[in-house]
C-alpha positions as CSV (number, residue, x, y, z in Angstrom):
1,X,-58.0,61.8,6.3
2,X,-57.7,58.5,8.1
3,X,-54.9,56.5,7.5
4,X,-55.4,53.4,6.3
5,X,-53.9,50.7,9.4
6,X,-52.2,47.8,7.8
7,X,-53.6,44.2,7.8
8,X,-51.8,42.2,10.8
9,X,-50.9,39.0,8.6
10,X,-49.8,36.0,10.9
11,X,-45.9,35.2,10.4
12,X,-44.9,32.0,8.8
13,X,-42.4,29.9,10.9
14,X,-39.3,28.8,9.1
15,X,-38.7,25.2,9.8
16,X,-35.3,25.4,11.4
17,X,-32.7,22.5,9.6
18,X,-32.2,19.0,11.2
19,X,-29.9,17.9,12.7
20,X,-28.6,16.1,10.5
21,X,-28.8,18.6,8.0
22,X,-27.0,20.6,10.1
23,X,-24.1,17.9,10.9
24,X,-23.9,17.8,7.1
25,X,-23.5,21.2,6.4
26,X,-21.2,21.6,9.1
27,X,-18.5,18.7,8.0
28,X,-19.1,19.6,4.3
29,X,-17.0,22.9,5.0
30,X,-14.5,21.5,7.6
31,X,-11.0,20.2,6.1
32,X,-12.2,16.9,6.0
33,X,-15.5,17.6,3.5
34,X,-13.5,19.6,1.3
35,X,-10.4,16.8,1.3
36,X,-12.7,13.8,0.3
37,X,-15.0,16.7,-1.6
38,X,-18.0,15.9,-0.4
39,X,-20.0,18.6,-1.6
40,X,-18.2,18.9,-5.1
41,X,-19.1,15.1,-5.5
42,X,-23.1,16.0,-4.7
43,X,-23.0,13.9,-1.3
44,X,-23.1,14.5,2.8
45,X,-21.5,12.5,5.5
46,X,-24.0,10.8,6.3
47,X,-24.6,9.2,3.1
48,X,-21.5,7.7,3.1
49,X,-21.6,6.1,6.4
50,X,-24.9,4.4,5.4
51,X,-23.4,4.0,2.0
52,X,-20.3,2.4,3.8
53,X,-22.6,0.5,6.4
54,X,-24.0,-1.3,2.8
55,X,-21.3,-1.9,1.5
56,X,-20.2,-3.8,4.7
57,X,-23.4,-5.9,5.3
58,X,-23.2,-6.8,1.9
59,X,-19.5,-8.1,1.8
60,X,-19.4,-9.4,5.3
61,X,-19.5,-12.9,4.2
62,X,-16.2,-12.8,3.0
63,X,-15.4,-13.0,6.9
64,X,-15.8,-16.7,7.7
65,X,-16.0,-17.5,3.5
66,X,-12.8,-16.7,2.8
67,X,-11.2,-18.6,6.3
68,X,-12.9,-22.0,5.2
69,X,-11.9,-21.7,2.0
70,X,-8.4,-21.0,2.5
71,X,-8.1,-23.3,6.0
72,X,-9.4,-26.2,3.3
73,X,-6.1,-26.1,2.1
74,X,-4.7,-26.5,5.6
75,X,-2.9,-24.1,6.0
76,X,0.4,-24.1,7.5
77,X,-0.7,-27.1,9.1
78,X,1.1,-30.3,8.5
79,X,2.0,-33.8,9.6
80,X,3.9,-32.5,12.4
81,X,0.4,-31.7,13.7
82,X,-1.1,-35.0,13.3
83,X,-0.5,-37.1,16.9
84,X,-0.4,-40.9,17.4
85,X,-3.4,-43.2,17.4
86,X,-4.7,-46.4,18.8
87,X,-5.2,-48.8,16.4
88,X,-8.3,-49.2,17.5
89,X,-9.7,-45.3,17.5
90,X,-12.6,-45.7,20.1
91,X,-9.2,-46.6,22.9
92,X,-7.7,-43.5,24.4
93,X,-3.9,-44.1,23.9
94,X,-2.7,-44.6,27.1
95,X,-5.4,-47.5,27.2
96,X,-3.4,-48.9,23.8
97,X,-2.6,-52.1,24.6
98,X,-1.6,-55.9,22.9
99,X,-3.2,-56.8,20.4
100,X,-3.4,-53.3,19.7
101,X,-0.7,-50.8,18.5
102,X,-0.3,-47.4,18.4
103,X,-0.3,-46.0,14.7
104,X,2.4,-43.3,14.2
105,X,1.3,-40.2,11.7
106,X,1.9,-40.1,8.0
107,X,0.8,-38.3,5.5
108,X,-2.4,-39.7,5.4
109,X,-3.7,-38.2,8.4
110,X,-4.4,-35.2,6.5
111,X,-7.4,-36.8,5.0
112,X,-10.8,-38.3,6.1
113,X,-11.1,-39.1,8.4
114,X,-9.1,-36.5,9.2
115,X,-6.8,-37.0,12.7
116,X,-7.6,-34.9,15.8
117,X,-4.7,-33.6,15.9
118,X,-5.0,-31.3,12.6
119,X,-8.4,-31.0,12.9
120,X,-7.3,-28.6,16.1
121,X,-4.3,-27.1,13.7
122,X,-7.3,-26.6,11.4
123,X,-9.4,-25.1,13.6
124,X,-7.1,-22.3,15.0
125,X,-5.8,-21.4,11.4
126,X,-9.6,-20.7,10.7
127,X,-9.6,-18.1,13.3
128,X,-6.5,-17.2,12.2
129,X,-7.7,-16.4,8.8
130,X,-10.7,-14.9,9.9
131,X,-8.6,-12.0,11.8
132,X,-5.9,-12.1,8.7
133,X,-9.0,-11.3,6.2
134,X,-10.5,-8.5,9.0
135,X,-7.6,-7.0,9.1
136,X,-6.4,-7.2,5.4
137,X,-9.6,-5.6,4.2
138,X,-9.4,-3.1,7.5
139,X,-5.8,-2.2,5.3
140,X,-6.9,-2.1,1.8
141,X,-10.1,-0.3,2.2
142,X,-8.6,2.9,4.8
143,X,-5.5,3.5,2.0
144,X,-8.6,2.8,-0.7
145,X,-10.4,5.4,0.7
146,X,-7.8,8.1,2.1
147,X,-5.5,8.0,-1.1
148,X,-8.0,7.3,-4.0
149,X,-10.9,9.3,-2.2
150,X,-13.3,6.2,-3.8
151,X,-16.0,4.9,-2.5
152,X,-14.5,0.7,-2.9
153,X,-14.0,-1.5,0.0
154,X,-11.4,-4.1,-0.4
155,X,-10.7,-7.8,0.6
156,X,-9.1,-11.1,-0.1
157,X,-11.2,-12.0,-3.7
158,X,-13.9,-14.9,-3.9
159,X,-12.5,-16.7,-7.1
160,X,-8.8,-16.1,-7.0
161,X,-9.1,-17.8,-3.1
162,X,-10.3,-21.0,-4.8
163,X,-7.5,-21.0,-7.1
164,X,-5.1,-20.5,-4.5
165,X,-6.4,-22.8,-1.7
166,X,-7.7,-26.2,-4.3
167,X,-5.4,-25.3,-7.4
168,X,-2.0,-24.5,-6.1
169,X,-1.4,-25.5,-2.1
170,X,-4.4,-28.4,-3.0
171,X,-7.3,-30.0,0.0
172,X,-5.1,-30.3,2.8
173,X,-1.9,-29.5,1.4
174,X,-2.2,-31.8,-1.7
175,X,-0.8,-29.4,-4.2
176,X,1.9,-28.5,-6.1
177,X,3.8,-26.2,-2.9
178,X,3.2,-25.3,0.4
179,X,1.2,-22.5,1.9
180,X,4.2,-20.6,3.3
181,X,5.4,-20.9,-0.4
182,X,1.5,-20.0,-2.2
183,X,2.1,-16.5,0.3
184,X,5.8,-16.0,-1.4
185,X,4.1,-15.9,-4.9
186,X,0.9,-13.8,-3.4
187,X,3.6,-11.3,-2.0
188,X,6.3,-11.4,-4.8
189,X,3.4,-10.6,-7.6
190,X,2.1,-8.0,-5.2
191,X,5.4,-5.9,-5.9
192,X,5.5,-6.5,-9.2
193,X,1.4,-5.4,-9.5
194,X,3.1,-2.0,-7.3
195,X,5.6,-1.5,-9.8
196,X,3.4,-1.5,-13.0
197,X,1.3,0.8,-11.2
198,X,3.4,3.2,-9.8
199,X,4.9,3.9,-13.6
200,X,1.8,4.4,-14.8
201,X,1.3,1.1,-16.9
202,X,-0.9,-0.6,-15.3
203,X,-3.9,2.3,-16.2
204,X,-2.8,2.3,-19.5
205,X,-3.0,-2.0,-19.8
206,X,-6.7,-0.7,-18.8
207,X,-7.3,1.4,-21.7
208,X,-6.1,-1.2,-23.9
209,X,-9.6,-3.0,-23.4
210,X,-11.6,-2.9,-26.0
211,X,-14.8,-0.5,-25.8
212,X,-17.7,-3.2,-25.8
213,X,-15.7,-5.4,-24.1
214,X,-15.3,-2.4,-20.9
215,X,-19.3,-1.5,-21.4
216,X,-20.7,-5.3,-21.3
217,X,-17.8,-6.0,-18.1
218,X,-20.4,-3.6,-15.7
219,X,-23.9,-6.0,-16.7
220,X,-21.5,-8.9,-16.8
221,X,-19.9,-8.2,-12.8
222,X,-23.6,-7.4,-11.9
223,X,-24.7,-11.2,-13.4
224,X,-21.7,-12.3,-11.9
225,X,-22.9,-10.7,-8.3
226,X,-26.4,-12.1,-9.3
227,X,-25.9,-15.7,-9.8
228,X,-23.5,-15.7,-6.4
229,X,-26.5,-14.5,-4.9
230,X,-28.8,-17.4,-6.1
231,X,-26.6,-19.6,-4.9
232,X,-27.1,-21.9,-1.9
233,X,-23.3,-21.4,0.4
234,X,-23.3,-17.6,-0.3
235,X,-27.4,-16.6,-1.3
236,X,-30.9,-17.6,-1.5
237,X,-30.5,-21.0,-2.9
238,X,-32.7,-21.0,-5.7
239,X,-30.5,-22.3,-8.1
240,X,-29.2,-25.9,-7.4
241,X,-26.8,-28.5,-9.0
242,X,-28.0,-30.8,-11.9
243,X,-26.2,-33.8,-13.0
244,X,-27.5,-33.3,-16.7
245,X,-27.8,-29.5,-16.8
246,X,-25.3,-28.4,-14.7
247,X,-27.7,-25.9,-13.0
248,X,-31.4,-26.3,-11.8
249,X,-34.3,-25.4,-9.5
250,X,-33.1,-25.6,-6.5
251,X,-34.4,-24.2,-2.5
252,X,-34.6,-27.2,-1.0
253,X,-34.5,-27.6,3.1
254,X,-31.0,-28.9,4.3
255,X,-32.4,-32.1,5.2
256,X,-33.1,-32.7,1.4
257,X,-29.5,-31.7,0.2
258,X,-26.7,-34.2,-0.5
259,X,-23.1,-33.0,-0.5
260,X,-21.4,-34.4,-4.1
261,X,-17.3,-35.3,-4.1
262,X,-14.9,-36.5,-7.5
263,X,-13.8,-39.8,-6.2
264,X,-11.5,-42.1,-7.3
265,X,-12.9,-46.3,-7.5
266,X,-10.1,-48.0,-6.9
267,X,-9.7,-52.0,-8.2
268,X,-10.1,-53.4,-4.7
269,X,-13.1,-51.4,-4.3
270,X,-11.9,-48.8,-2.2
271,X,-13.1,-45.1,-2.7
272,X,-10.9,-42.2,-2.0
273,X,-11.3,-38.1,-2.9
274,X,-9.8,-37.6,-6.2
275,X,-6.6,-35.9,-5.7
276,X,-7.2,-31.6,-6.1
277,X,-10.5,-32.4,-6.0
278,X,-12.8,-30.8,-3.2
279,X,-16.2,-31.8,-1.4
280,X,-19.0,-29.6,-2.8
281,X,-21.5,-29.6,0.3
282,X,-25.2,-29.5,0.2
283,X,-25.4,-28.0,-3.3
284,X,-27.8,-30.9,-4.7
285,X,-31.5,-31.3,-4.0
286,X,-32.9,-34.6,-4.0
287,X,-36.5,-33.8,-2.9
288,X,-39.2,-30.7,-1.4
289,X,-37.5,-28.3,-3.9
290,X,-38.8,-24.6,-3.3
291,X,-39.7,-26.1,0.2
292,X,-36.5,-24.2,2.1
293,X,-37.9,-22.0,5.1
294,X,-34.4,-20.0,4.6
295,X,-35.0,-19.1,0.9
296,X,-38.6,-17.9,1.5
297,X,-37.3,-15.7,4.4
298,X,-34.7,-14.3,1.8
299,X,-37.4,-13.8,-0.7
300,X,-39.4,-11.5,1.9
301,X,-36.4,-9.6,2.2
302,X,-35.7,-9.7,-0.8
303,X,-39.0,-8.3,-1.5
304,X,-38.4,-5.5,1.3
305,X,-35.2,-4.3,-0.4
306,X,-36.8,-3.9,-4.2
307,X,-39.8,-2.2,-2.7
308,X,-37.7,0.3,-0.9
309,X,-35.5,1.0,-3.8
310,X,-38.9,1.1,-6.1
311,X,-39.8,4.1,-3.6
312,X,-36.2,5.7,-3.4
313,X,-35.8,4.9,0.4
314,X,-32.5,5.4,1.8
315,X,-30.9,2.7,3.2
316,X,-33.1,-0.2,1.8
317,X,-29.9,-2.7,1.1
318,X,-29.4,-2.3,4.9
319,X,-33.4,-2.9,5.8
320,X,-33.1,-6.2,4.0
321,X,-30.5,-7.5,5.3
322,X,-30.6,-6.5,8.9
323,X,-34.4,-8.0,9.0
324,X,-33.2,-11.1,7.4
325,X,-30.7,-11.6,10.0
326,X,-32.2,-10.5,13.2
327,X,-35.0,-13.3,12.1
328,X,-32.3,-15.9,11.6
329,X,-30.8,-15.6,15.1
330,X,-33.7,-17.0,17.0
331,X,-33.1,-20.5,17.7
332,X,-35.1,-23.3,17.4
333,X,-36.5,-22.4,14.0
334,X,-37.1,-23.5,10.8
335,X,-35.0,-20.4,9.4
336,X,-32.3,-20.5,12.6
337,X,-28.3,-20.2,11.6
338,X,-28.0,-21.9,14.5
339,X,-29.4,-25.4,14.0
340,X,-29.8,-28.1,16.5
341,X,-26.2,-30.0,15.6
342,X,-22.7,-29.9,16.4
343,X,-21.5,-27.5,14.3
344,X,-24.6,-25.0,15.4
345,X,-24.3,-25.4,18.7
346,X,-21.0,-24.3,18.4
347,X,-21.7,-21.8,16.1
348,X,-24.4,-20.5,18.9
349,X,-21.4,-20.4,21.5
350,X,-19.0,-18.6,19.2
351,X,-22.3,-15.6,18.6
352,X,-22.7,-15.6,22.5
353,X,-19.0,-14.3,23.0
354,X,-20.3,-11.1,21.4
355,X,-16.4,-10.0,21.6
356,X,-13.6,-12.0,21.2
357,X,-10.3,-11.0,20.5
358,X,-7.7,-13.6,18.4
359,X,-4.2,-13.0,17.8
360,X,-3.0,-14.6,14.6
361,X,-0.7,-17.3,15.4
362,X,0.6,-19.4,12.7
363,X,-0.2,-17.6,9.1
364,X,1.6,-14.1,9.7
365,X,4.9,-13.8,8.3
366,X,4.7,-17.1,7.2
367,X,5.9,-16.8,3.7
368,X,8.6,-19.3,2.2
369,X,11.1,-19.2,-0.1
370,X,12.2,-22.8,-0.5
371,X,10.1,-23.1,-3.9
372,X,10.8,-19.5,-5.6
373,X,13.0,-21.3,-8.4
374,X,10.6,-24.4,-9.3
375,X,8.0,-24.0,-11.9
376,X,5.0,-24.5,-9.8
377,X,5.8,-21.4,-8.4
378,X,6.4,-19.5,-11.7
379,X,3.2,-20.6,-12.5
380,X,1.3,-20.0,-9.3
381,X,2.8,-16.0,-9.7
382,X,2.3,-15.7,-13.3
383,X,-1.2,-16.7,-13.1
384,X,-2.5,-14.6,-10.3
385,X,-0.6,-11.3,-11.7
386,X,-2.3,-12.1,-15.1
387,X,-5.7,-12.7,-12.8
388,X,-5.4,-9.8,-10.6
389,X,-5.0,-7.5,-13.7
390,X,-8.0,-8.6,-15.5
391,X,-10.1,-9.2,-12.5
392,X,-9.3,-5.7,-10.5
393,X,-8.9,-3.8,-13.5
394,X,-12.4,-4.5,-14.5
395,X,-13.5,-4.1,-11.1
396,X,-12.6,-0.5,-11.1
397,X,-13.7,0.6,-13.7
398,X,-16.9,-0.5,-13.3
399,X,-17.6,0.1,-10.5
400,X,-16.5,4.0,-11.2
401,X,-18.8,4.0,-14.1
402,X,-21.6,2.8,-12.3
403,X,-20.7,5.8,-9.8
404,X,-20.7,8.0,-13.0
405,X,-16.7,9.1,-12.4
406,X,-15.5,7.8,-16.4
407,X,-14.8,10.9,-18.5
408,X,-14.5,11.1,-22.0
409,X,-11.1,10.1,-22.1
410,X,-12.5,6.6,-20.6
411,X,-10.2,7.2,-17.3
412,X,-11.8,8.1,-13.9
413,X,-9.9,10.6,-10.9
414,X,-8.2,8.8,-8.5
415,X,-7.6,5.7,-10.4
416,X,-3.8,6.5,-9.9
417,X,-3.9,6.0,-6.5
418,X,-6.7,2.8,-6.5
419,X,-4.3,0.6,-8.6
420,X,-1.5,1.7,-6.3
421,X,-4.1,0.9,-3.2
422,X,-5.2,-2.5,-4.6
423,X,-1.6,-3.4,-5.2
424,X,-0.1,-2.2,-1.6
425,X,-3.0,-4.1,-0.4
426,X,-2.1,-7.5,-2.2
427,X,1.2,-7.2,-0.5
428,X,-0.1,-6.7,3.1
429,X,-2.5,-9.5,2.7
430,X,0.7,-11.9,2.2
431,X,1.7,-10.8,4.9
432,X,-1.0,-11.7,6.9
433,X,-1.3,-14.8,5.2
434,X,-4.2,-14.3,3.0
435,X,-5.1,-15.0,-0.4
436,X,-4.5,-11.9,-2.9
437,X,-6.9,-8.7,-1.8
438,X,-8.8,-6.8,-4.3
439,X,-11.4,-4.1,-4.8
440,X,-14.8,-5.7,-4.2
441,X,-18.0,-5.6,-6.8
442,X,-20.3,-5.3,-3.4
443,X,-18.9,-1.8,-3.1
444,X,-22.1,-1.3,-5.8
445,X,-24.5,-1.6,-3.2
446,X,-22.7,1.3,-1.5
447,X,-22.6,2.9,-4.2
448,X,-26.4,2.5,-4.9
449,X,-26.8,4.1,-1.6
450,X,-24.9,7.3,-2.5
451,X,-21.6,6.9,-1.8
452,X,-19.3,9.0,-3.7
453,X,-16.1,9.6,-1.5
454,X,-13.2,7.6,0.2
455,X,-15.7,8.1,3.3
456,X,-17.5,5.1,2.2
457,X,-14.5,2.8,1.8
458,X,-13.5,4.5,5.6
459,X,-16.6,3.4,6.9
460,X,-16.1,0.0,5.5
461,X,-13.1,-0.3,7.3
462,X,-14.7,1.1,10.6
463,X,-16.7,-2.1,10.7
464,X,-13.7,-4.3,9.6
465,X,-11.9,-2.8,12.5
466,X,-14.7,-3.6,14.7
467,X,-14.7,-7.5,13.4
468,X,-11.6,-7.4,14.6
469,X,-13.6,-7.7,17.5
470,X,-16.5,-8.2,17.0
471,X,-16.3,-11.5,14.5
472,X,-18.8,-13.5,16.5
473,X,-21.7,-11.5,15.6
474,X,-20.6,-10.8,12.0
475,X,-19.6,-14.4,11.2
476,X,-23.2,-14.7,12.1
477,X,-24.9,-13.4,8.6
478,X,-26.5,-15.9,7.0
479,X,-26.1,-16.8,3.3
480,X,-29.7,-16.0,2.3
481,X,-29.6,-12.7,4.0
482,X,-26.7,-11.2,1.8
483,X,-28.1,-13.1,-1.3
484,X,-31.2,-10.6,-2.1
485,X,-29.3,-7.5,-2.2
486,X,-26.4,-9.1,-4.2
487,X,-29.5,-10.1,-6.8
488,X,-30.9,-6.6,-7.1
489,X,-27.5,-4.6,-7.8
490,X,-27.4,-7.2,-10.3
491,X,-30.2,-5.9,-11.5
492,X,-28.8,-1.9,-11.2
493,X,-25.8,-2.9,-12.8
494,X,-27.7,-4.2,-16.5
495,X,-28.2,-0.7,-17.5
496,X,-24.8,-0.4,-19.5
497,X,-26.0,-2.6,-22.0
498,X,-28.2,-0.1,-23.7
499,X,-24.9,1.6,-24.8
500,X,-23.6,-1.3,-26.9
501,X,-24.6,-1.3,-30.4
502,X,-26.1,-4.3,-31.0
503,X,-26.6,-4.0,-34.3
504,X,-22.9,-4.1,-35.3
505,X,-22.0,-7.8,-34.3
506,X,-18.6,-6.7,-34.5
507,X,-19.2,-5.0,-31.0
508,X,-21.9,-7.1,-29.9
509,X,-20.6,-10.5,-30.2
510,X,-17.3,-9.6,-27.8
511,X,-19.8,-7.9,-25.7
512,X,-22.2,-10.9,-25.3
513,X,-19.1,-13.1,-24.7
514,X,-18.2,-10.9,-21.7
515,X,-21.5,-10.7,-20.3
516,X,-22.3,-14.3,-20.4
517,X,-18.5,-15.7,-19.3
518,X,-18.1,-14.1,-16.3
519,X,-21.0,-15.4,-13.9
520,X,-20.7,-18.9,-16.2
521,X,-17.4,-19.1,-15.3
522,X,-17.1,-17.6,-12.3
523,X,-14.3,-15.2,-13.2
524,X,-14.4,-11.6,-14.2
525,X,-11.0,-12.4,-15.8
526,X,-12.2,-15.3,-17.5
527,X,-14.9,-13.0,-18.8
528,X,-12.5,-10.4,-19.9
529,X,-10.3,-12.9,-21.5
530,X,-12.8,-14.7,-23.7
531,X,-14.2,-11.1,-24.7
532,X,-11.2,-10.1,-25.8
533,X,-10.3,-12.9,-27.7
534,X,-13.6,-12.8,-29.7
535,X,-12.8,-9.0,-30.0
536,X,-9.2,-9.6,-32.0
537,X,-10.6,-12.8,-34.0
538,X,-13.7,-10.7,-35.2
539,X,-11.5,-7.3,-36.4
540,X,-7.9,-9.6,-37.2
541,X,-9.3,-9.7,-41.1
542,X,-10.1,-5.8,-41.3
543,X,-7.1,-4.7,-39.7
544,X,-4.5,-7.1,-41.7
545,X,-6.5,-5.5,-44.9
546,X,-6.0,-1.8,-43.4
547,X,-2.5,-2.7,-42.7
548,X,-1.9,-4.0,-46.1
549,X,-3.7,-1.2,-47.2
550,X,-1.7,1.2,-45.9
551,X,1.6,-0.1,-47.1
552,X,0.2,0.2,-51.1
553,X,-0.4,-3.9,-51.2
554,X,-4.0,-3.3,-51.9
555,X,-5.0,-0.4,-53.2
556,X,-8.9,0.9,-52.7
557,X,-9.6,-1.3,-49.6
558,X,-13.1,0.0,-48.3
559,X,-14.1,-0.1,-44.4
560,X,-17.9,-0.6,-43.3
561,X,-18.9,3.1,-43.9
562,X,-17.2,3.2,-47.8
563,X,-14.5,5.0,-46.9
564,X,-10.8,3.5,-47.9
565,X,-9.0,1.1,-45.8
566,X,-6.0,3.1,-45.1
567,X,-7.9,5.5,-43.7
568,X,-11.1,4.1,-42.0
569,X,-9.9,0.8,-40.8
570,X,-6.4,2.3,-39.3
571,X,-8.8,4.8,-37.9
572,X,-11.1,2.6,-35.9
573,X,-8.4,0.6,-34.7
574,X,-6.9,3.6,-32.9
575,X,-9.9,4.6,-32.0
576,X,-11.2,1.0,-30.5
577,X,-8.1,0.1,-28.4
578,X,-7.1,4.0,-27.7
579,X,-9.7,6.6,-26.0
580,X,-13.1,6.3,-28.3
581,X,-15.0,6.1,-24.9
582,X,-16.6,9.6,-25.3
583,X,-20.1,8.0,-25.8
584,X,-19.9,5.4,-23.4
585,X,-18.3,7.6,-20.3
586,X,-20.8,10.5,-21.1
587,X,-23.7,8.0,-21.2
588,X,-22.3,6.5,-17.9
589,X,-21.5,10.0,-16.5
590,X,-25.2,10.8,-16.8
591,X,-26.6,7.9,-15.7
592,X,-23.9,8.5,-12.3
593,X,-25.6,12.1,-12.1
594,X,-28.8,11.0,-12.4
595,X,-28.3,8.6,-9.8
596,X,-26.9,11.0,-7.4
597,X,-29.8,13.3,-7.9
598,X,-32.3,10.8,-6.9
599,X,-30.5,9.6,-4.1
């Protein structure tokens, strides 16, 4: 009997891993993966470098934005730094002669036009403050990432800069205290923001936030991060200034924008800048609207970011804005950074150093403590403590329920350690000689990219670490290529507001008031604020019935549902201001997994 000889079948080749996959694997079971968790938290290194590299392109801005801002208030430069003039400016001064004079410095020299002199002092503070923000956000985000093991980069905050730079040291120093003394208050509420959070207070201030209010917070940041990015100085420039609605169409070229200025008319017909008040430049259109080369450029890339994220590509925030920008660098273009002026010509020298290393000069150590008993300075400290906890706090915790990290209890892991981060930070920025540092709402777009672990925030300060450095190419990002991806986690970021009730204008009315205040006013603490409000004005009737209820005053007080006051209303009181975010944090939990499976 023959045997039967068995069919030779061809052998399938296994596809051997990448490399990648492979470097993955290989640093998800070292020390490090397990300490930052990567595989617990669904996610592989090098996810969170790109989601780190996002997070950086997209907040890279705040590089040479937060330096002009803050140098507009002069810094720690003074009338000391103003030197003598001719009488008649076109004379060099050792050609000042009869029936000329030379005209000593006063205080005036501070303002336009302004005296060479502190123009220079203005000039070096600005690279000053370009290092102090590099380096501040370097800090933040590496004890940010190592401690809290969260994916949130850090740096000095857009909003609470303004306040800081126009409101309390004033345009050139015309405010109530001095820089060195605006750092004192920065540092002093620093320690006292440490202190609340290293008791433990400061996360339960958090939870104190009503529960539409902390949903609606997430849409209202990502409307917040939206309008920014339709902005002309920091976005697209489709929206423009109206003096009869405020806002309008806007993306018109430069060359068809005026800069606008409150001014003062005096009797003798003299005009001069009202005092506090700043120059708003090229924010209105006066002709060719929707004509702008730039904002077309940021619509294609704006269009190449949403089409990769409508086909789940990785990496689409960095596509966008790397295309954008590598377009914008050719000179002698319609769309060039680097205009044919002055100010781009220089701008073009500055990009040609490639590297160029500044030591901070004038704003390190330079606090003050001449003014710590005056009111001003009360007020200065009061009001960014008060600003910091609203604004950061809300930060946080959106940004961890976007990442789907909220559990039922409505707190997160790691949030110990971020308020103790964002606080330690606030205090190193003063040092510097920067504006207060916070946990930044761009850390989204990293987030949209995957990141899930302190890695992120590390890589974030890589690159900060390399501005150090490498500022001339990074102060080199236009506006309208960090505007489109800005827009679309806007757009990511709506989703919460499926999980307020609508229907119960008890909830939806605070809600709405949160959403709509924050980009309107251009303050996530505003936002909170006015959401709040409207949240105890709406229940104040219901729970002084409850209350009275519950002392035997009124007897067979009802709630909403039918069920006695004493018991229903005291009930959804605890349940509003205490922990009922079971819903909410599971709906965001799932939404968080269901993001990380797709990415």
């Amino acid at each position: 009997m023959e045997m039967e000889q068995p069919s030779s079948l061809p052998l399938r080749k296994t596809k051997s891993p990448s490399l990648f996959t492979r470097l993955n694997k290989y640093i998800g079971d070292t020390r490090v993966g397990k300490y930052f968790k990567l595989n617990e938290r669904n996610t592989t290194f090098t996810t969170e470098l790109r989601a780190g590299t996002a997070t950086f392109l997209t907040m890279a801005y705040i590089l040479a934005v937060n330096a002009s801002i803050l140098s507009d208030s002069g810094g720690t430069c003074s009338v000391s730094d103003c030197v003598p003039l001719c009488s008649d400016t076109s004379l060099p001064l050792s050609n000042c002669t009869s029936p000329n004079y030379i005209v000593k410095p006063d205080s005036s020299c501070k303002l336009d036009p302004v005296n060479p002199g502190y123009a220079a002092c203005l000039e070096k503070t600005r690279k000053d403050l370009i290092v102090a923000t590099a380096a501040s956000s370097l800090i933040g985000s590496l004890i940010m990432g190592t401690l809290a093991n969260l994916p949130l980069a850090l740096a000095p905050g857009m909003g609470i800069n303004a306040y800081f730079a126009y409101t309390v040291v004033g345009f050139h120093g015309s405010g109530s205290m001095s820089y060195q003394s605006a750092l004192t208050a920065a540092f002093f509420e620093g320690l006292i923001f440490l202190a609340i959070a290293a008791v433990g207070l400061r996360a339960k201030l958090a939870k104190l936030v009503p529960k539409p209010v902390r949903i609606s917070s997430s849409a209202g940041i990502g409307l917040f991060l939206a309008f920014i990015g339709l902005q002309n100085n920091e976005g697209i420039g489709l929206i423009g200034y109206s003096s009869s609605t405020l806002i309008t169409l806007g993306a018109c070229p430069n060359t068809a924008r005026a800069s606008l200025a409150p001014v003062i008319t005096f009797a003798n017909g003299t005009v001069s800048l009202m005092p506090g008040g700043t120059v708003s430049g090229g924010i209105l259109c006066l002709h060719d609207r929707m004509e702008s080369p730039t904002f077309w450029l940021g619509i294609v890339g704006f269009i190449i970011i949403a089409y990769c994220l409508m086909k789940n590509v990785k990496g689409a925030m960095i596509y966008g804005i790397v295309f954008v920008t590598a377009v914008s660098w050719f000179r002698h273009t319609r769309v060039t950074v680097f205009p044919d002026t002055e100010a781009g010509n220089a701008a073009f020298d500055y990009f040609k150093k490639v590297v160029d290393v500044h030591v901070i000069k004038s704003t390190a150590g330079a606090l003050s403590f001449k003014h710590v008993g005056t009111g001003p300075f009360w007020v200065a400290l009061v009001t960014l403590l008060y600003v910091d906890i609203l604004d950061t706090t809300g930060t946080l915790y959106s940004m961890a329920r976007f990442a789907g990290f909220v559990d039922e209890n409505g707190d997160f892991e790691g949030q110990y350690f971020a308020f103790m981060s964002d606080a330690a930070s606030i205090v190193v920025g003063s040092l510097l000689g920067t504006s207060p540092v916070t946990a930044y709402i761009e850390s989204s777009t990293g987030i949209r990219e995957g990141g899930r672990t302190g890695m992120t925030a590390l890589t974030a300060a890589f690159y900060f670490f390399l501005a150090l450095f490498l500022t001339p190419l990074l102060a080199s990002i236009p506006a309208w290529a960090v505007g489109p991806p800005l827009i679309l986690v806007g757009v990511l970021m709506m989703k919460s507001v499926v999980e307020i009730d609508w229907d119960d204008m008890r909830e939806a009315i605070p809600a709405f008031t949160t959403l709509i205040l924050m980009p309107l006013t251009y303050s996530i603490a505003y936002g909170l604020i006015g959401g709040i409000g409207t949240y105890l004005v709406l229940h104040l009737w219901d729970w002084g019935l409850a209350g009275l209820g519950k002392f035997g005053i009124i007897k067979g007080h009802k709630g909403r549902n039918g069920i006695k006051g004493e018991d229903k209303e005291v009930n959804e009181v605890n349940n509003d201001i205490g922990s009922s975010t079971t819903a909410a944090s599971g709906s965001a939990e799932g939404n968080g997994k269901a993001m990380e499976e797709r990415v």
